[in-house]
C-alpha positions as CSV (number, residue, x, y, z in Angstrom):
1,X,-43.8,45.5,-130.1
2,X,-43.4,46.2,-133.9
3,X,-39.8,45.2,-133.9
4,X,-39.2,46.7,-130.4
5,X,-38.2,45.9,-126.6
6,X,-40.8,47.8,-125.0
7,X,-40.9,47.3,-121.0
8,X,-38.5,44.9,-119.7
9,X,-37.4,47.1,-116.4
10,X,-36.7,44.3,-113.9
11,X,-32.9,43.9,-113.1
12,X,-33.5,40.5,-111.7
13,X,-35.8,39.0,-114.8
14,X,-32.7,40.7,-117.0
15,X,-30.1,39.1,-115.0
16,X,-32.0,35.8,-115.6
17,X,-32.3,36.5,-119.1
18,X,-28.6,37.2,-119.7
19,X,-27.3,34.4,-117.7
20,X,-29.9,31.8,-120.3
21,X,-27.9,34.1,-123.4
22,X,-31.0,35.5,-124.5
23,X,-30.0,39.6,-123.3
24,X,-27.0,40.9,-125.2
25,X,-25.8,43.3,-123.0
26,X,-24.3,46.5,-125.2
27,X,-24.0,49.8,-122.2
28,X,-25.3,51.9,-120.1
29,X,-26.0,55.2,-120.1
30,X,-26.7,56.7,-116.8
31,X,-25.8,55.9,-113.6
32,X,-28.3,57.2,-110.9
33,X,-27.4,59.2,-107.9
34,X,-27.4,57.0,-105.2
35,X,-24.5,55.9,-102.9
36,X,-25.8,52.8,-102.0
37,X,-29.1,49.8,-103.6
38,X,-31.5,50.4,-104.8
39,X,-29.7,52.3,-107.8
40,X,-31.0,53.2,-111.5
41,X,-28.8,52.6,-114.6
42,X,-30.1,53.1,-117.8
43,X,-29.0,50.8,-120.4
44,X,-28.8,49.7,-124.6
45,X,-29.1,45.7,-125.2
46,X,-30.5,42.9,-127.5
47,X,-33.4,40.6,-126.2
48,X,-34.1,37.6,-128.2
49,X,-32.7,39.3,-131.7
50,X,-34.9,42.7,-130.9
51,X,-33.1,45.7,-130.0
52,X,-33.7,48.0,-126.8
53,X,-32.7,51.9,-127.4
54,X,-32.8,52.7,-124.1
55,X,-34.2,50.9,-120.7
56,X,-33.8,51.6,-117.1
57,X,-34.0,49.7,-114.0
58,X,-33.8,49.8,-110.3
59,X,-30.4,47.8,-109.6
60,X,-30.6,46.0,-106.4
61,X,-34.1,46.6,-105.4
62,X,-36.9,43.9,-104.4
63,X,-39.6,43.2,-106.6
64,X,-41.9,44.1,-103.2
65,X,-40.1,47.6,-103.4
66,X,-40.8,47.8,-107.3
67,X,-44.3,46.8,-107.2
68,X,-45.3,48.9,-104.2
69,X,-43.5,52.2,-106.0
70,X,-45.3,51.4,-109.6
71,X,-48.4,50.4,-108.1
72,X,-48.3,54.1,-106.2
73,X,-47.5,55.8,-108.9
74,X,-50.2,54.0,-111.2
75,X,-52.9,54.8,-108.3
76,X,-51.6,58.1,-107.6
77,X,-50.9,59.3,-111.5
78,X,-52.5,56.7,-113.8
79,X,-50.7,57.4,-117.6
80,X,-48.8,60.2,-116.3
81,X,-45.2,60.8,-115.1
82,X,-45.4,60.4,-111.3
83,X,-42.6,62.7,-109.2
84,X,-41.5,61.5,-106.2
85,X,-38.3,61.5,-103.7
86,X,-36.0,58.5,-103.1
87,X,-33.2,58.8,-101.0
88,X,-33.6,63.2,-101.3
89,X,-33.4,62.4,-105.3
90,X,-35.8,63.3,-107.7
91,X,-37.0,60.7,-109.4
92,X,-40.1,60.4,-112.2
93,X,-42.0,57.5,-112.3
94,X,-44.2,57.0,-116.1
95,X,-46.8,54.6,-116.0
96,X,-49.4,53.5,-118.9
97,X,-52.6,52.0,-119.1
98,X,-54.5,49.9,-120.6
99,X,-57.4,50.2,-122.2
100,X,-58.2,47.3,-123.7
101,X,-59.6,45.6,-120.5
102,X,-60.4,46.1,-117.3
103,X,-61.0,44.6,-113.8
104,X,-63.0,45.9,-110.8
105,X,-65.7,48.1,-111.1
106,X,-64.5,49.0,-114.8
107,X,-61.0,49.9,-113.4
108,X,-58.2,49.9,-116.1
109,X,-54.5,47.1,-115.7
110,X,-51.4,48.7,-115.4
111,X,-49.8,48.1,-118.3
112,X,-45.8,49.3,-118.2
113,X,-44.1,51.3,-115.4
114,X,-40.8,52.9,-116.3
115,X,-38.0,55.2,-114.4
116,X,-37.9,58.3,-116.7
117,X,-35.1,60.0,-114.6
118,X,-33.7,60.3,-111.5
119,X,-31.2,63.2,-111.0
């Protein structure tokens, strides 16, 4: 998106990525505050020559857990940050939509859901 990685919060879909060689991996920035999975790290990288400032991802999650928590917080707080407890952690929850279509009765898609912090 205009020379940007936007999205791309899936730690399974980047594992795949990086093991094909197209995610160049460069650090991580936080590390969230759980002792045990699902964690959150936030992290720098390269995806198919475009460059990703910062992303974060549940580590260790399923993509049942990840769906059910975005789809919640896109329900619950459409295009707003959505605060909720994980573990007894605070965590925010920012989802988008989109307005450029719709399904239903003139409902708008989900279009990006994003960890914004969790400490």
């Amino acid at each position: 998106k205009k020379g940007k990685v936007t999205g791309f919060h899936n730690w399974i879909r980047f594992y795949l990525e990086e093991k094909e060689g197209l995610v160049d991996y460069y650090s991580h920035i936080y590390d969230g505050p759980w002792d045990s999975y699902p964690d959150v790290l936030a992290m720098q990288f390269n995806w198919d020559g475009y460059y990703k400032e910062v992303g974060s991802a549940f580590i260790g999650s399923s993509p049942e857990f990840e769906f059910a928590l975005y789809s919640l917080c896109f329900i619950a707080r459409p295009g707003k940050v959505c605060q909720l407890s994980l573990g007894g952690y605070p965590l925010a929850v920012r989802t988008y939509t989109w307005d450029k279509s719709t399904y239903g009765n003139g409902k708008k898609h989900i279009a990006t859901a994003y960890i914004v912090s969790s400490a």
